[in-house]
N, C-alpha and C positions, 0 to 999 in steps of 0.2 A: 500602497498608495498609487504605485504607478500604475496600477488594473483600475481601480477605483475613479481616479483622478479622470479616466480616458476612456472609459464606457460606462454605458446603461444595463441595468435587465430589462429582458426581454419576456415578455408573457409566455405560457402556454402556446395561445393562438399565431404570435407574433414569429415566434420561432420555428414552431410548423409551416408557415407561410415563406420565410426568410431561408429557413434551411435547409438542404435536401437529407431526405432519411430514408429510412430501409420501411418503417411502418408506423403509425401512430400513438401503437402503443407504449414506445422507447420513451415519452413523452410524460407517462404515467407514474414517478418518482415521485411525486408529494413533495416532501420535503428534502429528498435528493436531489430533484430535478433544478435545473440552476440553466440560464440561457441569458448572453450579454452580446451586446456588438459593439465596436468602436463609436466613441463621437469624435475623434478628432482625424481631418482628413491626413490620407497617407500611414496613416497608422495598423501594422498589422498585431492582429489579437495573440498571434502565437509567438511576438515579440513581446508584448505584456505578461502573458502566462510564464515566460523561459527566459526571460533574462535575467541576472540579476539573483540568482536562485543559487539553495544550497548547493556547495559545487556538489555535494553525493548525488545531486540528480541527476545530470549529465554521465556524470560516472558509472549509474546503474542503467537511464533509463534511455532508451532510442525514442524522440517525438519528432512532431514536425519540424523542420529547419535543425536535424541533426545532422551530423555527418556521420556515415559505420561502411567502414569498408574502403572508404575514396568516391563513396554515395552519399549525393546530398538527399538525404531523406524528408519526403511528402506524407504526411498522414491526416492531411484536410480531407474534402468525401472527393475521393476516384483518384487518391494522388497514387505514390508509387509503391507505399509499403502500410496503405490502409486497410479498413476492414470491407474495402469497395474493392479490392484487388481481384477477386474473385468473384463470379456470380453466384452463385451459392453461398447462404448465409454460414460462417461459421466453419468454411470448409478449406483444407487444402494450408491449413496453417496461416492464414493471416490473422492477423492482429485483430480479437474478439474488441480491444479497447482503443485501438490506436496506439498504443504505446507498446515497446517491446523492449525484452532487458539488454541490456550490454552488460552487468556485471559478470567479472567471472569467462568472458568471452575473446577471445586472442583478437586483438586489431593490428596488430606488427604480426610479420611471419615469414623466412626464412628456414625451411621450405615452408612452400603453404603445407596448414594442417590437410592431411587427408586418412581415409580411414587403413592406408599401410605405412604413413608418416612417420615417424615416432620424436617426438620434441621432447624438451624439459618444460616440465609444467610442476609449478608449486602450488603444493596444496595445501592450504591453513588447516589447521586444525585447532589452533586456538591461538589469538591473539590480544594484543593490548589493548584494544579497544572494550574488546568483552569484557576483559576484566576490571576495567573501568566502570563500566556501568554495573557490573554484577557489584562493584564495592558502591556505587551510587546507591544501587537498590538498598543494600544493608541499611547505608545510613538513614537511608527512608525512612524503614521499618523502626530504625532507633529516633526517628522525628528528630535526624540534627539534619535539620532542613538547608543551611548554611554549607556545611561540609560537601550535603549529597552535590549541592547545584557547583559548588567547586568541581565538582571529581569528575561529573560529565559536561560541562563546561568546556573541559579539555579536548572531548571527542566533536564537539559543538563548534568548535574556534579553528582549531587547528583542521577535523577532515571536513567540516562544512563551511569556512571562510563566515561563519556570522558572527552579530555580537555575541557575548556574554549572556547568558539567562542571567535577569535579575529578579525569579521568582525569591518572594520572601513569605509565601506560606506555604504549608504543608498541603494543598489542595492545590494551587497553582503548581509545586516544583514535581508533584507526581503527575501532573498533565504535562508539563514540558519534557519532564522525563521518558515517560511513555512514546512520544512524538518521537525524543532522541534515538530511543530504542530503535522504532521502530526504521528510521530512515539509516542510521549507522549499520545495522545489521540484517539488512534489507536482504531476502534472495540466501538467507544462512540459516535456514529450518528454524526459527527461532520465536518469530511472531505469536503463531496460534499457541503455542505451548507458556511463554509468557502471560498472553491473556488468560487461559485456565491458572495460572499461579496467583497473576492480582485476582481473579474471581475469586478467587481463597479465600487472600485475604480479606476483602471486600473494603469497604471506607472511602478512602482518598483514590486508591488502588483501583478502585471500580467506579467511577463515578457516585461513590457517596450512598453505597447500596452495602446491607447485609454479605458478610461471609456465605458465599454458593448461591449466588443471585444469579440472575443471567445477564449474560455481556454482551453491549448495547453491539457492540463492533462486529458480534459475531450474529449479529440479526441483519446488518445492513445490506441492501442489494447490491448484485454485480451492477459496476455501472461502465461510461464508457465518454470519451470525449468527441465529441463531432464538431470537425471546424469547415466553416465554409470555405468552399475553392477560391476563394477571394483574399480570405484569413478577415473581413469584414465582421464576422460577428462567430459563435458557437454555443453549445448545448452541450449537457450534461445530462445523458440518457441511460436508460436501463436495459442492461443485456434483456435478448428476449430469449432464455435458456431457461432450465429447468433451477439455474444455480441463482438465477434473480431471484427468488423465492424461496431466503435463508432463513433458518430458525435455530435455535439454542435451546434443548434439551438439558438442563441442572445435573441429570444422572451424565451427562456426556463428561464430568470431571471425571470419572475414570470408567477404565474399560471395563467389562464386563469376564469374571472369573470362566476360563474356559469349565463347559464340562468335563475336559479330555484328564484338568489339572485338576479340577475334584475327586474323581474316580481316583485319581492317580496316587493319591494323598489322605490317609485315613487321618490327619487330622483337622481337616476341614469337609465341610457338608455341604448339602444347598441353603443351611441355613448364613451361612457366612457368605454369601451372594453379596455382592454391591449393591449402594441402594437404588433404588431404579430398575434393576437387570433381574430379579428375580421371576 
């Protein structure tokens, strides 16, 4: 409500005109494309976007008006750690998106990290969070829709500071759930391989589609946030890369049997090929 409450959208045309860009094309998102400016004076847009928000954002993500390092970070167009940092599109490691991770990243440091350094660093390799949701999942699958939204609720309240889901059906609590997944376990190889499991299973899991459909999430373009140097208004643009231009392939649920392990194995042939990869 506070984003709602305090700007407009903005046209195609309007945005173009109001915001500075790299090309026209960015512009070209259909129903990704999203462009708002404030109405209310003195109000900046990247305080409405970032306030107020799961604490795991902060936690994972560097945006504008971040601090990383003892740097107050800029990622409106030409700040200090945007995708304008460089003249060359794409080059030189700036931020394709404006946003850049912090999880996972030393911000204390005694000595600083360097590459003869040597610090204590812990490295998870499984915790309580995951296993929360891995038992959230189950009870999905068992449709004790009550229980699952308890069990990630806890990952929800306690590392994201929000209320309680109070999904009470089985097509709501596996949307909230998915959402949960995805921001608690953000940046821990976990995402893409998730989504091929609900395409599995298909139903509630998949947006209410057939077991081995294709998954809407993995069609969706790279996108990217532009805010004006003002923070008065921003867009919601399309990488102009090769990776804007995603598709999902049904045979991609799994990989394809090497030759090396057919030969290798007289009891499989090319007839036991996966389906697709033949």
């Amino acid at each position: 409500s506070q984003f709602v409450n305090n700007t407009r959208p903005l046209s195609r045309e309007e945005a173009i005109a109001k915001i500075d860009h790299k090309e026209e094309a960015e512009f070209n998102g259909d129903a990704y494309f999203k462009a708002f400016e404030v109405t209310t004076p003195g109000t900046s847009i990247s305080d409405l976007m970032y306030q107020h928000r799961d604490k795991r954002f902060d936690a994972s993500i560097i945006h504008d008006g971040s601090v990383f390092l003892g740097e107050d970070i800029t990622t409106y167009s030409y700040g200090n750690m945007s995708r304008w940092a460089t003249q060359r599109y794409a080059s030189d490691h700036v931020p394709l998106t404006n946003y850049s991770t912090r999880k996972y990243i030393y911000t204390e440091w005694s000595p600083r990290p360097f590459y003869n350094v040597y610090t204590d660093y812990h490295k998870i390799l499984f915790r309580y969070g995951r296993a929360l949701l891995n038992k959230a999942e189950a009870l999905l699958r068992l449709n004790k829709v009550q229980e699952a939204v308890a069990v990630f609720n806890q990952t929800r309240t306690i590392h994201g500071g929000l209320p309680a889901s109070e999904a009470a059906t089985l097509a709501d609590a596996w949307k909230e759930y998915k959402i949960e997944r995805r921001v608690e376990l953000f940046w821990e190889g976990d995402w893409y391989f998730s989504l091929l499991r609900w395409g599995k299973y298909g139903k509630e899991a998949n947006d209410g589609k057939e077991p081995g459909s294709v998954i809407d999430e993995l069609t969706e373009p790279a996108t990217f946030i532009e805010i004006k140097t003002d923070r008065t208004a921003a867009y919601v643009g399309n990488v102009q890369l090769s990776n804007d231009d995603r598709r999902f392939d049904v045979r991609s649920y799994l990989f394809p049997i090497t030759k090396s392990v057919i030969q290798a194995n007289s009891a499989i042939n090319e007839s036991d090929q996966n389906p697709g990869w033949e």
